[in-house]
PALOTI-50908 format. One record per residue: residue in three letters; residue number from 1; x negated, y, z of N, C-alpha, C in turn. Coordinates in steps of 0.05 Angstrom, whole numbers, plus 5000, padded with zeros to 4 digits. Layout:
BEGIN
- Ala_NUM_X_Y_Z_X_Y_Z_X_Y_Z
...
//
This chain:
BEGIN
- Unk_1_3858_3217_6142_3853_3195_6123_3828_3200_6107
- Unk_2_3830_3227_6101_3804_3235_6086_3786_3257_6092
- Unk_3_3757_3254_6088_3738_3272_6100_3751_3298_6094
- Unk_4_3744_3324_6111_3752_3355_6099_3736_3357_6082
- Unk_5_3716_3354_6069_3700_3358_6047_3710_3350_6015
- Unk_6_3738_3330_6015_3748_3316_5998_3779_3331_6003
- Unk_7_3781_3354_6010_3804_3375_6013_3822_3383_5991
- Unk_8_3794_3397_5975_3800_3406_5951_3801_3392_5923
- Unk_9_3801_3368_5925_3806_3349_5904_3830_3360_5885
- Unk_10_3817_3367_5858_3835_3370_5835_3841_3371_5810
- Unk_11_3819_3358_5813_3816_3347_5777_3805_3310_5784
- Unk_12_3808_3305_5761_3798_3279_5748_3784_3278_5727
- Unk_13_3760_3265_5722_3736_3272_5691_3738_3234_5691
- Unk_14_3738_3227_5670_3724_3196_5656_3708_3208_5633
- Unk_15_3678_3190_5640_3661_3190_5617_3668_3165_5602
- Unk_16_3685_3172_5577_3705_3141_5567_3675_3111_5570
- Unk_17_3655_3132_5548_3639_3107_5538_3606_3128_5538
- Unk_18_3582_3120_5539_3568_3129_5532_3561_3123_5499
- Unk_19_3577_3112_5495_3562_3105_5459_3569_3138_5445
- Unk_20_3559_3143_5420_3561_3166_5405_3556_3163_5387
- Unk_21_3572_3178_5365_3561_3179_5334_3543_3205_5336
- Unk_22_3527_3214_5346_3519_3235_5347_3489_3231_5356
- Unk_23_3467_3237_5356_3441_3234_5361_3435_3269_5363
- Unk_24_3445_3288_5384_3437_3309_5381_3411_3314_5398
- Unk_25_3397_3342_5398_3366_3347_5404_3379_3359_5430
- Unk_26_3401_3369_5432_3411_3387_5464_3423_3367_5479
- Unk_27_3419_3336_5470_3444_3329_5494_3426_3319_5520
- Unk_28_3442_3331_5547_3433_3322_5571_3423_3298_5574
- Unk_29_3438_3280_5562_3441_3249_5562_3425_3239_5548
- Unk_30_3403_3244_5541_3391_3238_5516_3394_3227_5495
- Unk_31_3379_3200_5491_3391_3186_5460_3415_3172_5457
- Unk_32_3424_3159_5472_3444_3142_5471_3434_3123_5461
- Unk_33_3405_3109_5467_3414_3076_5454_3415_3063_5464
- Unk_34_3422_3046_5459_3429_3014_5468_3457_3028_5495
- Unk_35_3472_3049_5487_3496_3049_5505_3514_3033_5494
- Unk_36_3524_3015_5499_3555_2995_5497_3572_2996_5526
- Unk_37_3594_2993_5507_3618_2993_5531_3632_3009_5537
- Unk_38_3649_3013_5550_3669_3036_5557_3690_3023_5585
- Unk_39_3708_3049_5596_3721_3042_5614_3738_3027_5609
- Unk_40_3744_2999_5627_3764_2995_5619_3795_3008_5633
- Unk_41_3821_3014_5605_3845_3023_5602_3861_3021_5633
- Unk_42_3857_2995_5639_3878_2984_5656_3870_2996_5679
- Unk_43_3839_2988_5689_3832_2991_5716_3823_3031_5706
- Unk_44_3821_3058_5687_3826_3074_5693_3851_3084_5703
- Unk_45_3874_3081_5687_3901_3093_5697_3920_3079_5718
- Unk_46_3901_3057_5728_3906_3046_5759_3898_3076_5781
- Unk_47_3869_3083_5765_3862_3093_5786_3878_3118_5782
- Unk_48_3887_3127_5764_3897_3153_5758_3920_3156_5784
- Unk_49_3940_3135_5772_3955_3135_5794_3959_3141_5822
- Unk_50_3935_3120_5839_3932_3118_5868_3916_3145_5867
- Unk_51_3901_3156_5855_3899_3183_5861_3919_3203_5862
- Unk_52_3933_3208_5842_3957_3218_5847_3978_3223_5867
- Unk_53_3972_3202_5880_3998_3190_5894_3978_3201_5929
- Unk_54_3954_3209_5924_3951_3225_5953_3936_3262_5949
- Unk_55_3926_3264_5918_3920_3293_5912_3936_3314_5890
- Unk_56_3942_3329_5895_3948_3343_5882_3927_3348_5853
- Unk_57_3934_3339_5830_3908_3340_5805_3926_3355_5796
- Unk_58_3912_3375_5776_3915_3396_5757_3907_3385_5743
- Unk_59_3883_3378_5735_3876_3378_5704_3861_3350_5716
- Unk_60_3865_3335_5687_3847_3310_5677_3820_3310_5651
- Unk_61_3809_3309_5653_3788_3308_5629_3777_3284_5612
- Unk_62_3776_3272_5597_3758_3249_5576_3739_3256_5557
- Unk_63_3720_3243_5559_3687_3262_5544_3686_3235_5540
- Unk_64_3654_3240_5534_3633_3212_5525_3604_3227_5531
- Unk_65_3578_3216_5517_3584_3195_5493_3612_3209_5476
- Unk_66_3624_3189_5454_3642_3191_5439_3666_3182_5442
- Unk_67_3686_3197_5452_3708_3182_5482_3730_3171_5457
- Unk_68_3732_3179_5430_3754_3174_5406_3744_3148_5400
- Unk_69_3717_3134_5404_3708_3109_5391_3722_3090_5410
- Unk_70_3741_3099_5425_3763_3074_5447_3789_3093_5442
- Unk_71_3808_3098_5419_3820_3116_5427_3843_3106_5444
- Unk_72_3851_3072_5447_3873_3067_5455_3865_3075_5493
- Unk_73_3848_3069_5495_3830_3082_5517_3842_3109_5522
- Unk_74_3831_3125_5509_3841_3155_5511_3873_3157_5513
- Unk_75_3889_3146_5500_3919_3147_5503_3932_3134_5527
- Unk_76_3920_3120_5530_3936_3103_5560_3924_3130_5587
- Unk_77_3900_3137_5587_3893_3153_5603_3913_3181_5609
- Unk_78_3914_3190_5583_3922_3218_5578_3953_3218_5585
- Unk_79_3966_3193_5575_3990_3184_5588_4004_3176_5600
- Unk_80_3984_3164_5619_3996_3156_5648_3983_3192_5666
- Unk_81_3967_3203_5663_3967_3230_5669_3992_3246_5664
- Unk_82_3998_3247_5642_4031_3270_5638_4045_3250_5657
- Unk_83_4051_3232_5654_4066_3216_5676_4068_3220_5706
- Unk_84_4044_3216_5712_4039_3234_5732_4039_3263_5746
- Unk_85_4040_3278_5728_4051_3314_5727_4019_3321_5716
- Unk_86_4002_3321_5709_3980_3339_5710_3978_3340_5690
- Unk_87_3975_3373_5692_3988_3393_5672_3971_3398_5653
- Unk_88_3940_3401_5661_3914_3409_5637_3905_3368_5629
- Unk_89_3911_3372_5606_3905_3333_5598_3889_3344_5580
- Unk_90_3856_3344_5583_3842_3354_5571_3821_3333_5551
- Unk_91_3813_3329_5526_3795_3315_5510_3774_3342_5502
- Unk_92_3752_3324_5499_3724_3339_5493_3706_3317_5475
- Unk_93_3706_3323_5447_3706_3311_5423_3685_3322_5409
- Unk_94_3667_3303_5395_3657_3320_5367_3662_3308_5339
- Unk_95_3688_3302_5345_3710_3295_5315_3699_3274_5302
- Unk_96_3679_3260_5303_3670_3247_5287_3672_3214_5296
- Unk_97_3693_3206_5286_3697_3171_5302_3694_3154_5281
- Unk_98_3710_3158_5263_3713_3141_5232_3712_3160_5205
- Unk_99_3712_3145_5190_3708_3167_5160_3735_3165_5146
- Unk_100_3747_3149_5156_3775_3135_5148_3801_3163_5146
- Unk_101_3818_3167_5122_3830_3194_5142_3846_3175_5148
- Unk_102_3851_3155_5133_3886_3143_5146_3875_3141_5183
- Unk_103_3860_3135_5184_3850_3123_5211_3849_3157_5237
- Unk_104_3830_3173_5219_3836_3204_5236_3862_3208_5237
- Unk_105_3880_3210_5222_3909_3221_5219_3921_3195_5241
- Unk_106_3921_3175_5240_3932_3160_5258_3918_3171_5290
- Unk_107_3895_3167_5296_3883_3183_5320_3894_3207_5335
- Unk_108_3897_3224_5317_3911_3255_5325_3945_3246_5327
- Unk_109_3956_3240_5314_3981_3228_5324_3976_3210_5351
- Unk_110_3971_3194_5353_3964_3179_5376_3951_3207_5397
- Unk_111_3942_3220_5394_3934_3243_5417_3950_3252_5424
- Unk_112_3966_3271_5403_3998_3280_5413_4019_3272_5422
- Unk_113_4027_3248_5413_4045_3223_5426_4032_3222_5464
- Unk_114_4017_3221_5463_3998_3216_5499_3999_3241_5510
- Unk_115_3992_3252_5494_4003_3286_5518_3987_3302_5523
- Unk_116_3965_3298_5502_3931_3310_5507_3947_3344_5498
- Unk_117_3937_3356_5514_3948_3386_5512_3928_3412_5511
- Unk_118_3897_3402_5516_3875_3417_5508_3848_3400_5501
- Unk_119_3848_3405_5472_3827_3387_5459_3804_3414_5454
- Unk_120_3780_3408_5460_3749_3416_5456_3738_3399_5434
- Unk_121_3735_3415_5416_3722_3405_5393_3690_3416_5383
- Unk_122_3670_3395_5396_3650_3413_5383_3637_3405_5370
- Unk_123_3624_3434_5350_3612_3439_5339_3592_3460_5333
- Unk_124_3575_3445_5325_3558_3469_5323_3528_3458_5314
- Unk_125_3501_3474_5308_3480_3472_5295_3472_3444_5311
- Unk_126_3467_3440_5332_3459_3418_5340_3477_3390_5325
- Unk_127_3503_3394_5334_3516_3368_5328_3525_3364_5306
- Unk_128_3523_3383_5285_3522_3381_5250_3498_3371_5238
- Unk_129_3473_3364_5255_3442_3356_5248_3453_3329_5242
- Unk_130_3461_3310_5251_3468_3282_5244_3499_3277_5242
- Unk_131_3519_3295_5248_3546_3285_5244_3563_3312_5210
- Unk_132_3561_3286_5208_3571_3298_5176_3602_3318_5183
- Unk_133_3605_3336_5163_3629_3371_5169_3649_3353_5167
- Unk_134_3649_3333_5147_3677_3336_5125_3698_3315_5144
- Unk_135_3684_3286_5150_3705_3280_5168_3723_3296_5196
- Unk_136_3701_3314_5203_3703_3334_5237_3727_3352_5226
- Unk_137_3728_3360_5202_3741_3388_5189_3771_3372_5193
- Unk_138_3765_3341_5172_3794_3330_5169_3803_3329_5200
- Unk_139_3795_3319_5214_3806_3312_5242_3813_3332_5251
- Unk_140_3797_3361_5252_3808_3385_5259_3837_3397_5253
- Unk_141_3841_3396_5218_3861_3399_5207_3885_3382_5218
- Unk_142_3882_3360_5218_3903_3337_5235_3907_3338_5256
- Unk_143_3884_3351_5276_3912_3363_5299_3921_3378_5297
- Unk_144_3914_3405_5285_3928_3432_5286_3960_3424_5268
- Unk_145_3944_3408_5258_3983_3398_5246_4001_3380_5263
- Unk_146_3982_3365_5283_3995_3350_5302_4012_3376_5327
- Unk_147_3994_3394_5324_4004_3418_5346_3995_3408_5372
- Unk_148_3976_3403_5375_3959_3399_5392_3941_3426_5399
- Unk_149_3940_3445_5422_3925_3464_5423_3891_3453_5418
- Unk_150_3885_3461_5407_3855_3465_5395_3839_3483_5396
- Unk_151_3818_3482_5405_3789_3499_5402_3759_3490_5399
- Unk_152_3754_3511_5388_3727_3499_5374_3697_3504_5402
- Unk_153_3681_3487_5414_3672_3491_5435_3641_3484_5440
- Unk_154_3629_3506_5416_3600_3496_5407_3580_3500_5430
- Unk_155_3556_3495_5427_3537_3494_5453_3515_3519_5445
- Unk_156_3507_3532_5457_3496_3550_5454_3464_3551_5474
- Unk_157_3446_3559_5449_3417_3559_5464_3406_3589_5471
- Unk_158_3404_3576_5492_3390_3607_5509_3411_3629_5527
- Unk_159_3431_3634_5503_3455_3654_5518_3479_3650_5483
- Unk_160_3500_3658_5488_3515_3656_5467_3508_3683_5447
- Unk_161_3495_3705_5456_3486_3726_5434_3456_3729_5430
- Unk_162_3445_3707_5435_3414_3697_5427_3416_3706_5398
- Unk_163_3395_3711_5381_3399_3707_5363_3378_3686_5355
- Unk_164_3367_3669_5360_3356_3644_5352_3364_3632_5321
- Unk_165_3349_3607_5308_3355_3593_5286_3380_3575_5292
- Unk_166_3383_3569_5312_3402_3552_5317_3431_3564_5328
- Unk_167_3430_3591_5339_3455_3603_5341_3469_3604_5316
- Unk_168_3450_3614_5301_3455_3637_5275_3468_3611_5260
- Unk_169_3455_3590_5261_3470_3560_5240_3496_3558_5258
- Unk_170_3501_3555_5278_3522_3558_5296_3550_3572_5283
- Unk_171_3543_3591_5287_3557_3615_5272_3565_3606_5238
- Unk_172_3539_3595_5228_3556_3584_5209_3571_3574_5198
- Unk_173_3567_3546_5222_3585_3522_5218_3614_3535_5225
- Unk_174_3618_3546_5248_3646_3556_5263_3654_3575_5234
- Unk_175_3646_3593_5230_3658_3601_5200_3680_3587_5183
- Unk_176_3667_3567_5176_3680_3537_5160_3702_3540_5175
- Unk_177_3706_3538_5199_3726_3533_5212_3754_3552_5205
- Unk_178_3745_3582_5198_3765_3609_5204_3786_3602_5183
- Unk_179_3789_3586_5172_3816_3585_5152_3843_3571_5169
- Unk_180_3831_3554_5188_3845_3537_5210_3860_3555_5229
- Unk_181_3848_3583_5236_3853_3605_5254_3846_3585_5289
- Unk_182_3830_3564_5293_3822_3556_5315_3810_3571_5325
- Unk_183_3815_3579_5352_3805_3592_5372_3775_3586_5379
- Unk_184_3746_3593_5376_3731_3589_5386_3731_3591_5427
- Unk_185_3726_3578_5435_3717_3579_5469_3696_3582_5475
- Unk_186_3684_3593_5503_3658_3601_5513_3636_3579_5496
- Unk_187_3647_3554_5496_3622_3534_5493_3618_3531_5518
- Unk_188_3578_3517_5521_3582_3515_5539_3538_3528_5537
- Unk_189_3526_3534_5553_3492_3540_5555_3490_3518_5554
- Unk_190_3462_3515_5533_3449_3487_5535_3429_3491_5566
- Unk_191_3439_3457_5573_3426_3466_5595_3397_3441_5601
- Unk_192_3369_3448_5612_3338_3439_5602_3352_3413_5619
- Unk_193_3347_3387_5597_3358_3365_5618_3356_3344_5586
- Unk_194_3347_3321_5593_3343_3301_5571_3332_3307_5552
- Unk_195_3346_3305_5521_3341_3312_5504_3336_3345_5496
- Unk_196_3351_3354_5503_3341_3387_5511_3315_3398_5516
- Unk_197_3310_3383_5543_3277_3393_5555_3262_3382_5536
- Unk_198_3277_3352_5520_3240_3338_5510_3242_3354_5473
- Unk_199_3263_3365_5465_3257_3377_5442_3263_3407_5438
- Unk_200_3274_3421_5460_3279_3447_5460_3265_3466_5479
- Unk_201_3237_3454_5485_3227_3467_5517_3219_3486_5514
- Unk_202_3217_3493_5484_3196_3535_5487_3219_3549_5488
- Unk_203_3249_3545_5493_3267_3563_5496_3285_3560_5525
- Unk_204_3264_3547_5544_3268_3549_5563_3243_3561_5577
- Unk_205_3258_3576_5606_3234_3583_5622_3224_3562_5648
- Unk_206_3198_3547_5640_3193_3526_5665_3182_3535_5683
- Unk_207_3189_3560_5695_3172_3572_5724_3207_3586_5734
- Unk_208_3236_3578_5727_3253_3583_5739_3266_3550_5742
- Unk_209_3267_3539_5761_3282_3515_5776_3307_3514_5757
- Unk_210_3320_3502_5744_3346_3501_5736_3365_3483_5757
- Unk_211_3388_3491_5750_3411_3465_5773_3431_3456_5748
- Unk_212_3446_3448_5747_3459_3430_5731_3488_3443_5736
- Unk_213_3501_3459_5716_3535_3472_5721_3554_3449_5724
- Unk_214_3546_3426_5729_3562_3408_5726_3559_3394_5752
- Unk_215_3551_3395_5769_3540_3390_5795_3563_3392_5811
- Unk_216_3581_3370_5827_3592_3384_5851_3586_3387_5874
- Unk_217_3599_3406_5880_3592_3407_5919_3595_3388_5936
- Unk_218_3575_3381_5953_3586_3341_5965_3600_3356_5988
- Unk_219_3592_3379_5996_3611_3382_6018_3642_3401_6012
- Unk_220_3646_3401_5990_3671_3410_5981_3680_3406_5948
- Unk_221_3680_3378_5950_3685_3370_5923_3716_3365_5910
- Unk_222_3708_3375_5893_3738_3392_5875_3744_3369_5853
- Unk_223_3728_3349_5844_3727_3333_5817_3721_3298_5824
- Unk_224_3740_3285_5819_3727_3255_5824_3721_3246_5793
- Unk_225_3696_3240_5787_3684_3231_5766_3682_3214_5758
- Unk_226_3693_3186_5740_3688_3167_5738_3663_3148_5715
- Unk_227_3645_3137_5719_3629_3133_5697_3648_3113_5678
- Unk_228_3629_3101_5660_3639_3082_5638_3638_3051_5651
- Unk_229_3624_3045_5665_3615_3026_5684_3631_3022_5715
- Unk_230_3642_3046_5715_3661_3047_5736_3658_3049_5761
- Unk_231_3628_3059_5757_3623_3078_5790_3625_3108_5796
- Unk_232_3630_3106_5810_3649_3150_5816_3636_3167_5830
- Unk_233_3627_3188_5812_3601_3200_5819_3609_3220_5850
- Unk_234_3590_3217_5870_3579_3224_5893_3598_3211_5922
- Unk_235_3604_3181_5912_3615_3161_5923_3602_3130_5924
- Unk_236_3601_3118_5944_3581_3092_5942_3598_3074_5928
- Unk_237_3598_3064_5908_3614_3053_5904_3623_3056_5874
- Unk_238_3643_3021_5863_3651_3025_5841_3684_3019_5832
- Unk_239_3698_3029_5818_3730_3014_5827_3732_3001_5805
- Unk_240_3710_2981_5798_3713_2955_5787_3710_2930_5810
- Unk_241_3703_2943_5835_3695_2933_5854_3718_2935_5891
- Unk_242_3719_2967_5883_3733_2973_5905_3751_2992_5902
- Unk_243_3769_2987_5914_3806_3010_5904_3785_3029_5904
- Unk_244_3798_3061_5890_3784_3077_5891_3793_3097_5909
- Unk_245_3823_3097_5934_3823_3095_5955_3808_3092_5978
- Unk_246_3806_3069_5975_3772_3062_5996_3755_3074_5990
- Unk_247_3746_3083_5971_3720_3090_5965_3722_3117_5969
- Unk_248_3748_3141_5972_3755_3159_5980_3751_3160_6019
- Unk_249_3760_3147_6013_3775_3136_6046_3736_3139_6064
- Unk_250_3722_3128_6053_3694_3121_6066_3678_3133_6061
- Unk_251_3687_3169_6034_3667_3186_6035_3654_3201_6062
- Unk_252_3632_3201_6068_3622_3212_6085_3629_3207_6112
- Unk_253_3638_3179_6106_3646_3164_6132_3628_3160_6160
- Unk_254_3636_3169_6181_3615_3168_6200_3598_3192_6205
- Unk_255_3597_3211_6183_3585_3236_6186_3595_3262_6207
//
């Protein structure tokens, strides 16, 4: 039914929305303007399902852009996933959706209610340049009381023991954090790509080729990706358009 290259299928990623409260200098994605829109609820955890129902998924993922600026979005996803058995229901956040707490405190309840069971929270020198501490801190605080596992998952330039201007503020910001006892995680290397290359390029080397850690293998792909627009990355096709079945079904069709 399906190519051997589409074997190892085992995760699921939605980029909810490209919009962002965030205008950082490292993001791949560059500025974000003029991004509107997001996935829609119904036709993702359609697709959750009919995937399910032929791969074995471990883990699910929701990013952005700013994936909390749709959170009913994020809850229908994350919970038709536990529904489904898969076990890592993962969010990747940079806390900053509303300034409201009644509105954060309702959010993080609404995360835990859905089943989100590993939240990525980052922070760090880049994404504290335009997104203010104090809302990120409250939201932080409100899951750890929701009991939601949490970690803090800042981005790091050059290597994580660089000692650069922008680690060293890094290090600052996560500080703030140590009263919370949140686990910092690897992060992740900034990697030369959008906004990165066009404002961070003397801390890259341009005579080594870079590849993108986020890249899958077309001939042994492990991740079906969905955009905000609802086409599925290294598949022709969109499942605003076509089951996402079919569009499984006709990878590398004929090859």
């Amino acid at each position: 039914m399906f190519h051997d290259y589409l074997k190892n299928i085992e995760r699921i990623e939605f980029a909810v929305t490209m919009m962002c409260t965030g205008r950082c200098r490292h993001c791949s994605e560059g500025d974000h303007i003029n991004c509107k829109g997001h996935i829609d609820g119904d036709v993702a955890t359609d697709a959750v399902r009919k995937i399910c129902s032929h791969f074995k998924i471990k883990s699910l993922m929701t990013f952005g852009g700013e994936p909390l600026l749709y959170p009913e979005v994020i809850f229908a996803i994350h919970d038709t996933a536990r529904e489904m058995g898969i076990e890592d229901r993962q969010l990747i956040t940079n806390g900053f959706f509303s300034r409201s707490s009644e509105k954060i405190s309702e959010v993080a309840e609404g995360l835990a209610r859905s089943g989100v069971n590993d939240l990525l929270l980052s922070v760090d020198a880049f994404h504290q340049e335009t997104i203010p501490l104090e809302p990120v801190m409250f939201f932080a605080e409100s899951v750890v009381k929701e009991g939601i596992p949490l970690e803090l998952s800042p981005a790091w330039l050059v290597s994580r023991e660089d000692n650069n201007p922008y680690n060293n503020r890094t290090r600052e910001i996560i500080d703030k954090f140590s009263h919370l006892g949140i686990p910092v995680g690897q992060g992740n290397i900034i990697f030369p790509e959008g906004n990165a290359l066009k404002y961070l390029s003397e801390y890259f080397d341009n005579d080594v080729e870079a590849s993108s850690p986020y890249d899958d293998d077309p001939t042994d792909v492990r991740s079906i990706s969905i955009s905000p627009d609802g086409s599925v990355d290294l598949m022709d096709g969109n499942i605003y358009e076509t089951d996402i079945i079919e569009l499984l079904q006709n990878y590398m069709k004929g090859s």
